[in-house]
py3Dmol code that shows the C-alpha trace and the ligand (Angstrom):
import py3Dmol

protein = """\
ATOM      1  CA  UNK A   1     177.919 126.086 111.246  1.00  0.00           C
ATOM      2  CA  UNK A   2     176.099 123.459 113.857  1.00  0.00           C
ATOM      3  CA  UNK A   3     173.441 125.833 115.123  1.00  0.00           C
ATOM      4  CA  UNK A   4     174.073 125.733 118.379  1.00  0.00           C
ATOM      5  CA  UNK A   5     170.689 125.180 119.798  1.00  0.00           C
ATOM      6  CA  UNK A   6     171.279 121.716 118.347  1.00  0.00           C
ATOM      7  CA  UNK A   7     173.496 120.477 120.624  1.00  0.00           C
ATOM      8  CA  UNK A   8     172.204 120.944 124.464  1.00  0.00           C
ATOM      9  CA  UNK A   9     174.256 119.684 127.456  1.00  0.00           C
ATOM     10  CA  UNK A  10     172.644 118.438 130.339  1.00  0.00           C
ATOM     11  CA  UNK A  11     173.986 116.981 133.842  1.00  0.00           C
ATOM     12  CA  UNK A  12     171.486 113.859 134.809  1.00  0.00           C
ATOM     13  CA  UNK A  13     170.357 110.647 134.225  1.00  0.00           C
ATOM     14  CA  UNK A  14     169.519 109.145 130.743  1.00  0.00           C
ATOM     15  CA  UNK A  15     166.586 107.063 131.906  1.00  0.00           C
ATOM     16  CA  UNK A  16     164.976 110.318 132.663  1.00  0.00           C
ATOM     17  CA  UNK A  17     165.586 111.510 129.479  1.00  0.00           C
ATOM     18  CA  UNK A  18     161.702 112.426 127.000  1.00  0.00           C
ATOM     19  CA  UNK A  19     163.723 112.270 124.024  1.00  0.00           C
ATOM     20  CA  UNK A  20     163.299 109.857 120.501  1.00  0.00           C
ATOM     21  CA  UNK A  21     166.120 107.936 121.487  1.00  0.00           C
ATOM     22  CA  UNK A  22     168.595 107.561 124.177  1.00  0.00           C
ATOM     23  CA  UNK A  23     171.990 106.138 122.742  1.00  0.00           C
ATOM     24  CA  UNK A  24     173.366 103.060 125.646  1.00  0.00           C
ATOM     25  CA  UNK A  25     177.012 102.592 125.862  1.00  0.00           C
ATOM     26  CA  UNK A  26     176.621  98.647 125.440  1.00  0.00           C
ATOM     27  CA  UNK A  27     178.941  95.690 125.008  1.00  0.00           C
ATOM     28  CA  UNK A  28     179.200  93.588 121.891  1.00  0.00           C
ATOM     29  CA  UNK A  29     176.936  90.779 123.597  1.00  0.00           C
ATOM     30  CA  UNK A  30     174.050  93.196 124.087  1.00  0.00           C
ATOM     31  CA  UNK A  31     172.827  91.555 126.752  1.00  0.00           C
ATOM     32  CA  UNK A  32     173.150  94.797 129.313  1.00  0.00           C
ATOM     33  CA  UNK A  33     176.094  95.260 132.063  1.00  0.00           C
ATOM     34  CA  UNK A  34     177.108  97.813 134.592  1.00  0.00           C
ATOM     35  CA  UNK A  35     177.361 101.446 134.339  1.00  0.00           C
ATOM     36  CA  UNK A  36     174.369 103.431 132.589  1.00  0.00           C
ATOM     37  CA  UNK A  37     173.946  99.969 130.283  1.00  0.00           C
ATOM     38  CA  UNK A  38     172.342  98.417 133.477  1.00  0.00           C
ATOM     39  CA  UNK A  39     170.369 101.284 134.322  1.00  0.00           C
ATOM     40  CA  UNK A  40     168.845 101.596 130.824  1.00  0.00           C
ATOM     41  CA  UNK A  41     168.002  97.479 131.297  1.00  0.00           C
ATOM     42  CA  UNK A  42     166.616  97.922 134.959  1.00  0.00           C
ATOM     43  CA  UNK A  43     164.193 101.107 134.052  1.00  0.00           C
ATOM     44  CA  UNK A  44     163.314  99.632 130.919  1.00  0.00           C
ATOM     45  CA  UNK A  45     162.527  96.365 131.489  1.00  0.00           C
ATOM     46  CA  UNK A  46     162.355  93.008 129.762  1.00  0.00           C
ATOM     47  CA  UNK A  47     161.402  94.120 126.428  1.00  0.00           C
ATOM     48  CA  UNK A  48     164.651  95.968 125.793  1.00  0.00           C
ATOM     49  CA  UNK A  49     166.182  93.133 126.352  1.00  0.00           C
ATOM     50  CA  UNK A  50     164.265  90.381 124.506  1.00  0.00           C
ATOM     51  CA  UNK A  51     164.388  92.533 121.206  1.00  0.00           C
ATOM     52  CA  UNK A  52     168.264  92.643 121.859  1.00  0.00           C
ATOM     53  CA  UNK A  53     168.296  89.572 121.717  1.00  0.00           C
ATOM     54  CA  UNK A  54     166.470  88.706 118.684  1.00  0.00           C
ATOM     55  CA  UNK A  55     168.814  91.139 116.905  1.00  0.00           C
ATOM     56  CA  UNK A  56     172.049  89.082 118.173  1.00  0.00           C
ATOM     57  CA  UNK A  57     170.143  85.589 116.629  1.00  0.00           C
ATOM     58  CA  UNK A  58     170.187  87.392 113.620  1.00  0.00           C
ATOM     59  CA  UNK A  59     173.296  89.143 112.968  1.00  0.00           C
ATOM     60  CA  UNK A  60     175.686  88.041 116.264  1.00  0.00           C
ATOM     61  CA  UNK A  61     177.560  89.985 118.443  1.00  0.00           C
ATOM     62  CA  UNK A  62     177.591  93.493 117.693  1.00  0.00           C
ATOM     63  CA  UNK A  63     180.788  94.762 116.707  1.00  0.00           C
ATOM     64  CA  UNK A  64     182.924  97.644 118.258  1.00  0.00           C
ATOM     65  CA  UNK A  65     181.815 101.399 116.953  1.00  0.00           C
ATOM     66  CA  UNK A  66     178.533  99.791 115.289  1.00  0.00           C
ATOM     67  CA  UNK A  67     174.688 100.497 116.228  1.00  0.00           C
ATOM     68  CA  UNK A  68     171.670  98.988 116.275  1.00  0.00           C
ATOM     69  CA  UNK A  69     168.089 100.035 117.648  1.00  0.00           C
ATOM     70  CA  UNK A  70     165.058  98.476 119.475  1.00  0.00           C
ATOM     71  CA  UNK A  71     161.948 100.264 121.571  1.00  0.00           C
ATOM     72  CA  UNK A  72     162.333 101.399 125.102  1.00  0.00           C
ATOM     73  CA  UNK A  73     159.948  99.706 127.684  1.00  0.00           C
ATOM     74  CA  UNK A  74     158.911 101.440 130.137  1.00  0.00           C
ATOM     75  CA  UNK A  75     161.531 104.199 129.975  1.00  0.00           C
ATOM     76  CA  UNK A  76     160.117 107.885 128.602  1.00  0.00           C
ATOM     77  CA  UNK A  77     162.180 107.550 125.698  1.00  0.00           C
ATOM     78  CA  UNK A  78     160.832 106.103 122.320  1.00  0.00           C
ATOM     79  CA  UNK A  79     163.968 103.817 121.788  1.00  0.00           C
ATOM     80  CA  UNK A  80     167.378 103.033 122.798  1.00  0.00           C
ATOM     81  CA  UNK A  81     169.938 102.721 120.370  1.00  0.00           C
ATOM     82  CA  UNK A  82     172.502 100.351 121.510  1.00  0.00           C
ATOM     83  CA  UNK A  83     176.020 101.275 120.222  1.00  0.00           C
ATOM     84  CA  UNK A  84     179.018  99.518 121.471  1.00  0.00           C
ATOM     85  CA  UNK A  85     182.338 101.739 122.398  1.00  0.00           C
ATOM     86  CA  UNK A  86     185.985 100.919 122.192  1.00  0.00           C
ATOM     87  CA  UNK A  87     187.436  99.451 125.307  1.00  0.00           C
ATOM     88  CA  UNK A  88     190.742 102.264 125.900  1.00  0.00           C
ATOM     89  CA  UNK A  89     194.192 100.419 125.632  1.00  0.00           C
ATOM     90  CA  UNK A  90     196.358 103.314 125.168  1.00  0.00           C
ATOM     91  CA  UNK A  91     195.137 104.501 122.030  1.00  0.00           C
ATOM     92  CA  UNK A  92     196.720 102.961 119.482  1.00  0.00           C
ATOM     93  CA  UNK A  93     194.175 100.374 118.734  1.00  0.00           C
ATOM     94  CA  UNK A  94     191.824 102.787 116.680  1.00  0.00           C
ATOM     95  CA  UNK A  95     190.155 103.406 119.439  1.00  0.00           C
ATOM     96  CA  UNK A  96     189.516 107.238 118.209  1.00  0.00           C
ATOM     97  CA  UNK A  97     187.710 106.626 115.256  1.00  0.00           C
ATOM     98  CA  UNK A  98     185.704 103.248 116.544  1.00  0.00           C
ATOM     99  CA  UNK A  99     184.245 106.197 119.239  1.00  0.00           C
ATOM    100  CA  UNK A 100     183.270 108.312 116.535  1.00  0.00           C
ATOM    101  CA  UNK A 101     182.190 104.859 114.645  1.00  0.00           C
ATOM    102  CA  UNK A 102     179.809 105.121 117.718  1.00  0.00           C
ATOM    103  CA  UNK A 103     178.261 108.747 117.075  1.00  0.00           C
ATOM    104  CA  UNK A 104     178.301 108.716 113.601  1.00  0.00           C
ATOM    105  CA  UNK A 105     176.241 105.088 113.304  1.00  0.00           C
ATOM    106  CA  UNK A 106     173.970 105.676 115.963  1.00  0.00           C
ATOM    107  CA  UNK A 107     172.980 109.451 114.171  1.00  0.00           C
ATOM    108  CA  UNK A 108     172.590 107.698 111.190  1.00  0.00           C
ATOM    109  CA  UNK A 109     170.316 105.019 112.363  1.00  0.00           C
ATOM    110  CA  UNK A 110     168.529 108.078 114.290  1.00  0.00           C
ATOM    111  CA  UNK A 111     167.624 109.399 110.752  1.00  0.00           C
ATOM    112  CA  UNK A 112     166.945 106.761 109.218  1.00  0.00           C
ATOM    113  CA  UNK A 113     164.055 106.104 111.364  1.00  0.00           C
ATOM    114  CA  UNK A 114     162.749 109.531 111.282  1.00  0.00           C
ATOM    115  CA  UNK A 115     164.035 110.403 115.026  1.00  0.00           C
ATOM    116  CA  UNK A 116     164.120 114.223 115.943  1.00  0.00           C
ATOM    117  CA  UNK A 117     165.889 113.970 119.020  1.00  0.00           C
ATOM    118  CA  UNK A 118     168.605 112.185 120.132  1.00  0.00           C
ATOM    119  CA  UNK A 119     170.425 112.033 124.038  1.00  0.00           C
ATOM    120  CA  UNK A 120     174.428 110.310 124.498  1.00  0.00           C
ATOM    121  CA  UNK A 121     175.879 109.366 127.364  1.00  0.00           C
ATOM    122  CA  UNK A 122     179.779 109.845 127.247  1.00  0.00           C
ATOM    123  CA  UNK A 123     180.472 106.393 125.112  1.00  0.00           C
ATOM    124  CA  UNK A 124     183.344 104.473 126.913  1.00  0.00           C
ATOM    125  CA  UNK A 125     184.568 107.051 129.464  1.00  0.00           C
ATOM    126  CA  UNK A 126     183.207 104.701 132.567  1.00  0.00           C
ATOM    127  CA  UNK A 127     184.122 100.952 132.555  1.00  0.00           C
ATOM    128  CA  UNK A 128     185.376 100.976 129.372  1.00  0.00           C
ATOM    129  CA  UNK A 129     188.231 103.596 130.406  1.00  0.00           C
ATOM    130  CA  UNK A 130     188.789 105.772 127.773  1.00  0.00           C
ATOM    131  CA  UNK A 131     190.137 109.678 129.461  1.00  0.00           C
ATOM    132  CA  UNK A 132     187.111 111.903 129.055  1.00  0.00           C
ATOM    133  CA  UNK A 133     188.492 114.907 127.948  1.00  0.00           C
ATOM    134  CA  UNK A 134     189.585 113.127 124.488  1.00  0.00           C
ATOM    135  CA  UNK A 135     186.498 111.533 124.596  1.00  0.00           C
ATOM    136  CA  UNK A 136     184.697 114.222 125.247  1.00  0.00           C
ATOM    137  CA  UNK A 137     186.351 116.074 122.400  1.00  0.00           C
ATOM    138  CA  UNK A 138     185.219 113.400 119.928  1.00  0.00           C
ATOM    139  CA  UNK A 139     181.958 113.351 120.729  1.00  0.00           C
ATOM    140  CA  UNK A 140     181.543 117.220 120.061  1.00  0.00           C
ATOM    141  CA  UNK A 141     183.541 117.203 116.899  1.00  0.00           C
ATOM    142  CA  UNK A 142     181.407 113.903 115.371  1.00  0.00           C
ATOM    143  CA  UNK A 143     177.899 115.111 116.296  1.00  0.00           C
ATOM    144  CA  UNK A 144     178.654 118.829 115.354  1.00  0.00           C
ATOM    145  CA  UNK A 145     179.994 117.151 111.820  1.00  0.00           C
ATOM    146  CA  UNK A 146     177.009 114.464 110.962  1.00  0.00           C
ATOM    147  CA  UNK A 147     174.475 117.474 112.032  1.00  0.00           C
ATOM    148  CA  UNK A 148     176.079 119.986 109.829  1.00  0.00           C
ATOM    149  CA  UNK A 149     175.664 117.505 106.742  1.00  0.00           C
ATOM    150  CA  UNK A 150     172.652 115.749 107.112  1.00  0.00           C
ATOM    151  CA  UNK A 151     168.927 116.505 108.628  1.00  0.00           C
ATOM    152  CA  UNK A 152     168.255 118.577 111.456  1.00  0.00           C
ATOM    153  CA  UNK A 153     168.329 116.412 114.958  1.00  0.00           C
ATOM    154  CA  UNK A 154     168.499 117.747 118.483  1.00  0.00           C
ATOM    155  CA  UNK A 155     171.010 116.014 119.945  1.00  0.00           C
ATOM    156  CA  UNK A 156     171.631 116.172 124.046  1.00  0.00           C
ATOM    157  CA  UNK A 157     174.944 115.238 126.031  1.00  0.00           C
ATOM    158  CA  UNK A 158     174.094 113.620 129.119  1.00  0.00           C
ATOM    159  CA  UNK A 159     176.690 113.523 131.559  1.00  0.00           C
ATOM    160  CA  UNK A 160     176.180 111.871 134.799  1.00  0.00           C
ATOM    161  CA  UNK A 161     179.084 113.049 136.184  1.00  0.00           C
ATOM    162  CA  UNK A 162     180.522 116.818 136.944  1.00  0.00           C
ATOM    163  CA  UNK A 163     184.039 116.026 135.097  1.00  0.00           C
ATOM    164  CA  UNK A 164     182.450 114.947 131.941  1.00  0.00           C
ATOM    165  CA  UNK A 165     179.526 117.884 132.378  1.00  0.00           C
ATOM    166  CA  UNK A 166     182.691 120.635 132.734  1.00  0.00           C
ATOM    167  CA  UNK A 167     184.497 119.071 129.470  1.00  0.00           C
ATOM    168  CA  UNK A 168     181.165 119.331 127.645  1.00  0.00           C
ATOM    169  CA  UNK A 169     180.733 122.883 128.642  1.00  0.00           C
ATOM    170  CA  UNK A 170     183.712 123.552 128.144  1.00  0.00           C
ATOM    171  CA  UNK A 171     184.611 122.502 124.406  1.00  0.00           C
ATOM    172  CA  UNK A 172     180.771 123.583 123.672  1.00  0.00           C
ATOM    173  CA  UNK A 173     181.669 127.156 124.664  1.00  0.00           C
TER     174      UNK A 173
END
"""
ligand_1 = """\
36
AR6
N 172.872 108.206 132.780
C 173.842 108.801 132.043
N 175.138 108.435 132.093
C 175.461 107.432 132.930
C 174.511 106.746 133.723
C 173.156 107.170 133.614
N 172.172 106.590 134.316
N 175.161 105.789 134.437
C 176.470 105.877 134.116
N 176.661 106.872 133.224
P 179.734 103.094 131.337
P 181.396 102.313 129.033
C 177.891 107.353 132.577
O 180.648 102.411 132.285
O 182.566 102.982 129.624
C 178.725 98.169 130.762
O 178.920 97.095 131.629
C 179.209 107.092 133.257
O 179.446 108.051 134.281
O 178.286 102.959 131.521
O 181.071 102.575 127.585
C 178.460 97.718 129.329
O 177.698 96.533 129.293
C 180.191 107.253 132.102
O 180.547 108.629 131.933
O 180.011 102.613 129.807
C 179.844 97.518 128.808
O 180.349 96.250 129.174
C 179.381 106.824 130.882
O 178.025 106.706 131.330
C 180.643 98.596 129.484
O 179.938 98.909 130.674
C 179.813 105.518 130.284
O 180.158 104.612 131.336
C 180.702 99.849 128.648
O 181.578 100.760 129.252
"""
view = py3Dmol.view(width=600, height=400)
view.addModel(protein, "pdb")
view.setStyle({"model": 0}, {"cartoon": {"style": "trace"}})
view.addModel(ligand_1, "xyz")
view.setStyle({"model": 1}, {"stick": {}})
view.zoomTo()
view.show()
């Protein structure tokens, strides 16, 4: 069993988040967007971005479901792993398991840097269009998985809007 302190669920804004690391819902390009990409770039500032892009000189675009990490700027968080979600086109394009891709990498690069504490936004459920309650559902069933199996990480849900917040309370009851 996932003790279920683990997991927390929280309605708000991931800027404002004191945690390790904030996960962004990024594109492949890395070089920040719309939706709570853009907000991480704007309350952050420059420095996100400039390490971003001395990761895509050295490996290229970053590919659907993978993850990759760099400081935070000015934001309270300690870094922002970047992780890049599946754009929805009706679901039988893999786009289930490149969203877990998304948890499961992102965890695993938490650990590997020693990070206690970890905050998601809902991956893909904005722009991206992928429904929320599967989504939603994925996300739970990943994160409950890696943190049964590996070491112990708080991770947070942060859902910036009410439909995504009910899901997560919801499936977490
Ligand atoms: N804090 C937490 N969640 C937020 C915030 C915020 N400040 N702002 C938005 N959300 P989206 P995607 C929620 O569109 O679907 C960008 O242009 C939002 O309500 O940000 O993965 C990238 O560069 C939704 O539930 O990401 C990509 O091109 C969730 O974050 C593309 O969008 C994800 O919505 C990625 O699309």
């Amino acid at each position: 069993m996932t003790r279920a302190s683990q997991i927390q669920i929280i309605r708000g804004d991931i800027t404002k988040q004191k945690v390790d690391a904030i996960v962004n819902a990024a594109n492949s390009s890395l070089m920040g967007g719309g939706g709570v990409d853009g907000a991480i770039h704007r309350a952050g500032g420059q420095a996100i971005l400039e390490e971003c892009k001395i990761i895509i000189a050295k490996q290229g675009n970053c590919p659907t479901g993978e993850a990759v990490i760099t400081t935070a700027g000015n934001l309270p968080a300690k870094f922002v792993i970047h992780t890049v979600g599946p754009v929805w086109s009706g679901g039988n394009s893999g786009e289930p398991a490149k969203l877990a891709n998304c948890y499961n990498n992102s965890l695993r690069l938490a650990v590997e840097n020693g990070l206690q504490s970890v905050a998601f936004p809902n991956i893909s459920t904005g722009i991206y269009g992928y429904p929320k309650k599967e989504a939603a559902a994925i996300a739970v069933k990943t994160v409950s998985d890696f943190l049964r199996a590996n070491a112990p990480v708080k991770v947070y849900f942060v859902c910036f809007d009410e439909e995504n917040f009910q899901l997560y309370q919801s499936l977490m009851n």
